[in-house]
C-alpha positions as CSV (number, residue, x, y, z in Angstrom):
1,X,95.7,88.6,114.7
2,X,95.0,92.3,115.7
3,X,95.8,92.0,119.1
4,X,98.8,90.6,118.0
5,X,99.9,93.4,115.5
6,X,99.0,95.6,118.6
7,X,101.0,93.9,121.0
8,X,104.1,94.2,118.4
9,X,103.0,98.0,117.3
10,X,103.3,99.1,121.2
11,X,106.3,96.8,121.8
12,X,108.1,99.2,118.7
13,X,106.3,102.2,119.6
14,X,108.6,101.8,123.3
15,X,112.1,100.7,121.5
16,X,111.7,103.7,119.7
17,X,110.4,106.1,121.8
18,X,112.1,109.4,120.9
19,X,113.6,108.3,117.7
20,X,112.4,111.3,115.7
21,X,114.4,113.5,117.8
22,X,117.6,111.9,116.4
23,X,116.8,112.3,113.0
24,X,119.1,114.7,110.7
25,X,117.5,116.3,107.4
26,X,121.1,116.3,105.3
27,X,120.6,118.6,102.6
28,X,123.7,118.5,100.5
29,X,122.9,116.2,98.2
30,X,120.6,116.7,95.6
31,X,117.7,114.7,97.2
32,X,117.9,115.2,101.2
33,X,119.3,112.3,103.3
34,X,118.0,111.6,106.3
35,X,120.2,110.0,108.9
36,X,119.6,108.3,112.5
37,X,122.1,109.4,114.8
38,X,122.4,105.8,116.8
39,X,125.2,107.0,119.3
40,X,122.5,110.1,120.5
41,X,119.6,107.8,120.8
42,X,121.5,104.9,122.4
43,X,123.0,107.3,124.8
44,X,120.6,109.5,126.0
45,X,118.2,106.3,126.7
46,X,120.8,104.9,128.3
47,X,121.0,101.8,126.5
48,X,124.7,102.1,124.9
49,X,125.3,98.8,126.6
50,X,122.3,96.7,125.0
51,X,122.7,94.3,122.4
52,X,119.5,93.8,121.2
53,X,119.0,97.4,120.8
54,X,122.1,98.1,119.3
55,X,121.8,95.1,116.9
56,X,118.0,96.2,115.7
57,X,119.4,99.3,115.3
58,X,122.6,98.7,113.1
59,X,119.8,96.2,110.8
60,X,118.6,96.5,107.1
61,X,115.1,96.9,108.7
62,X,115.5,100.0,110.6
63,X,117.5,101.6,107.7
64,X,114.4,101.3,106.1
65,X,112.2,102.4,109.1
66,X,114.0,105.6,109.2
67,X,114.2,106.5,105.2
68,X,110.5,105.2,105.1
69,X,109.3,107.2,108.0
70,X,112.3,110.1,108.6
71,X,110.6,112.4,106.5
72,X,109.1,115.6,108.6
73,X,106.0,115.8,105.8
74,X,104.1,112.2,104.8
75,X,101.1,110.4,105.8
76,X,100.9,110.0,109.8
77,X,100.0,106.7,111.1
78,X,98.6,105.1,114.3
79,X,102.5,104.2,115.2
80,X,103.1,107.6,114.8
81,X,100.9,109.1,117.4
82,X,101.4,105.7,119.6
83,X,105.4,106.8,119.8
84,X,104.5,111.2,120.2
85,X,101.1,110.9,122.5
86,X,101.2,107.6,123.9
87,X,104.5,107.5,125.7
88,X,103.1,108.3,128.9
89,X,99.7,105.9,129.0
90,X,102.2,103.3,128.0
91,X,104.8,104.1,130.9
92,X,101.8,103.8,133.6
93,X,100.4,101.1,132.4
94,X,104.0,98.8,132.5
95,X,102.7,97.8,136.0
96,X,99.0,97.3,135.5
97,X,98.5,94.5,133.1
98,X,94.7,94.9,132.8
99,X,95.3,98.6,131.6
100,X,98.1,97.6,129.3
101,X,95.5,94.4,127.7
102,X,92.9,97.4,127.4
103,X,95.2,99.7,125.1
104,X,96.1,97.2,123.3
105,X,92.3,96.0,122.7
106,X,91.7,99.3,121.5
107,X,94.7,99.3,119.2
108,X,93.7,96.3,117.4
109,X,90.4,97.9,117.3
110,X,92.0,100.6,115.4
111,X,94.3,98.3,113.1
112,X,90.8,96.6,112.5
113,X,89.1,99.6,111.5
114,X,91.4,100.9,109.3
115,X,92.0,97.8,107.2
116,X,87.9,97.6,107.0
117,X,86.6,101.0,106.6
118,X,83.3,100.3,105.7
119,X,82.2,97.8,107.7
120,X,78.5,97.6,106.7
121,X,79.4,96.5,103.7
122,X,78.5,92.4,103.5
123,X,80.8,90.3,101.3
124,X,79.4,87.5,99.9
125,X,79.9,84.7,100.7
126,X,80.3,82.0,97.6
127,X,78.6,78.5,98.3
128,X,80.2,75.3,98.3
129,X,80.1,73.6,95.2
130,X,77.9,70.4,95.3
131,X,79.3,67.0,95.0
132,X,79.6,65.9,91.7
133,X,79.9,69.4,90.2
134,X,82.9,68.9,88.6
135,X,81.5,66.1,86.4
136,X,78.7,67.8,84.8
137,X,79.4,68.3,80.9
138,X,77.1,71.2,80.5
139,X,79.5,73.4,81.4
140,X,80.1,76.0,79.3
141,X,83.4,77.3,77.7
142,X,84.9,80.3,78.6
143,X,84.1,83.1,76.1
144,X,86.8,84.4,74.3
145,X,87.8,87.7,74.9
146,X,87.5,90.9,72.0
147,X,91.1,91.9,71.6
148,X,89.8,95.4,70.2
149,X,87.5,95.8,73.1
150,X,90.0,95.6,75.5
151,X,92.4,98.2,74.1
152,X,89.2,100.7,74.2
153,X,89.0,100.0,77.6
154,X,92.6,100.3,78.6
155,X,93.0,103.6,76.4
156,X,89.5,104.9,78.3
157,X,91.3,104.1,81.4
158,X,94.5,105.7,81.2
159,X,92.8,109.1,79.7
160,X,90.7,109.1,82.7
161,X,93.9,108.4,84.9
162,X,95.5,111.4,83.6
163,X,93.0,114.1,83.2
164,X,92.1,113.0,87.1
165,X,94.0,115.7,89.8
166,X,96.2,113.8,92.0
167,X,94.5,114.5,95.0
168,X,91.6,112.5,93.9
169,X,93.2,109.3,93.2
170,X,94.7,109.2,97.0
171,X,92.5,109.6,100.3
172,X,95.3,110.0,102.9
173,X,96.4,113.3,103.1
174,X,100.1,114.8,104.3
175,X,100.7,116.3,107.2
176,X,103.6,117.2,109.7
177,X,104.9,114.4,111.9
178,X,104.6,114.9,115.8
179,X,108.2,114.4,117.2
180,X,106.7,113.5,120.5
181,X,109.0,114.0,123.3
182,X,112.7,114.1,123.2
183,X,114.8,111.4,123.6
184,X,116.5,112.9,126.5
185,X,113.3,113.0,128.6
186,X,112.4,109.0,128.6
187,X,113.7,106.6,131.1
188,X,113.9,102.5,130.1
189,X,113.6,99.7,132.3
């Protein structure tokens, strides 16, 4: 299913090549607003006259894309540097589909790693229960559980949670988003 997720990564990482670049910071409100200026994007791709694009574009999911991922300062991503560093590799290797199933072998290899960080780690694996198991009547009852004990817990917890710096509770750090190229500069086929 990697490959897959890769295949569908690269396949947004071209729609939306140059999207940053069409991005507006509007500072008047009290919180900013950041707004996709379709007409520029459409326009300077060259693609004022596609449907698809235009319809993907004017959706609920991409005016969640670009709140979720318009910010200039958050948490960069592989589909962040696919769409600023990538734009090239992905251009030259449109015509060369062994190249194109290597990146995208290497992308799932990266989706893969992320989601299992550690990958020495074994899990367990739990065995089968045997026939019959379910019949036995030696089974014992489920204990029941020390109201008072788990109130200590929950209060340890949440003291812990808040005399802990915030930093320390989350392991991916900010950082300013690459704008890759501009719109202007890409070509579509």
């Amino acid at each position: 299913d990697k490959e897959v997720r890769a295949i569908f990564l690269r396949l947004f990482a071209q729609l939306f090549q140059g999207y940053r670049s069409c991005l507006q910071l509007i500072r008047i409100h009290a919180e900013p607003v950041i707004h996709f200026h379709k007409a520029a994007f459409l326009g300077q791709r060259g693609l004022i006259e596609n449907d698809f694009l235009t319809k993907v574009l004017n959706g609920m999911a991409f005016a969640g894309f670009v709140s979720e991922r318009g910010p200039p300062f958050r948490v960069c991503d592989l589909f962040d540097e696919l769409v600023a560093f990538e734009v090239e590799r992905i251009k030259a290797e449109e015509g060369n589909p062994p190249k194109m199933i290597k990146h995208v072998r290497e992308l799932a290899e990266q989706l893969f790693k992320n989601e299992n960080p550690n990958p020495h780690i074994a899990f367990q694996k739990v065995p089968r229960p045997t026939e019959g198991s379910h019949l036995r009547v030696h089974i014992l009852p489920f204990p029941r559980i020390n109201e008072s004990r788990v109130q200590e817990l929950l209060q340890e917890g949440l003291a812990r949670s808040q005399g802990a710096p915030a930093a320390a509770t989350r392991g991916d750090k900010k950082c300013v988003v690459p704008a890759g190229p501009p719109v202007g500069m890409l070509t579509c086929s």
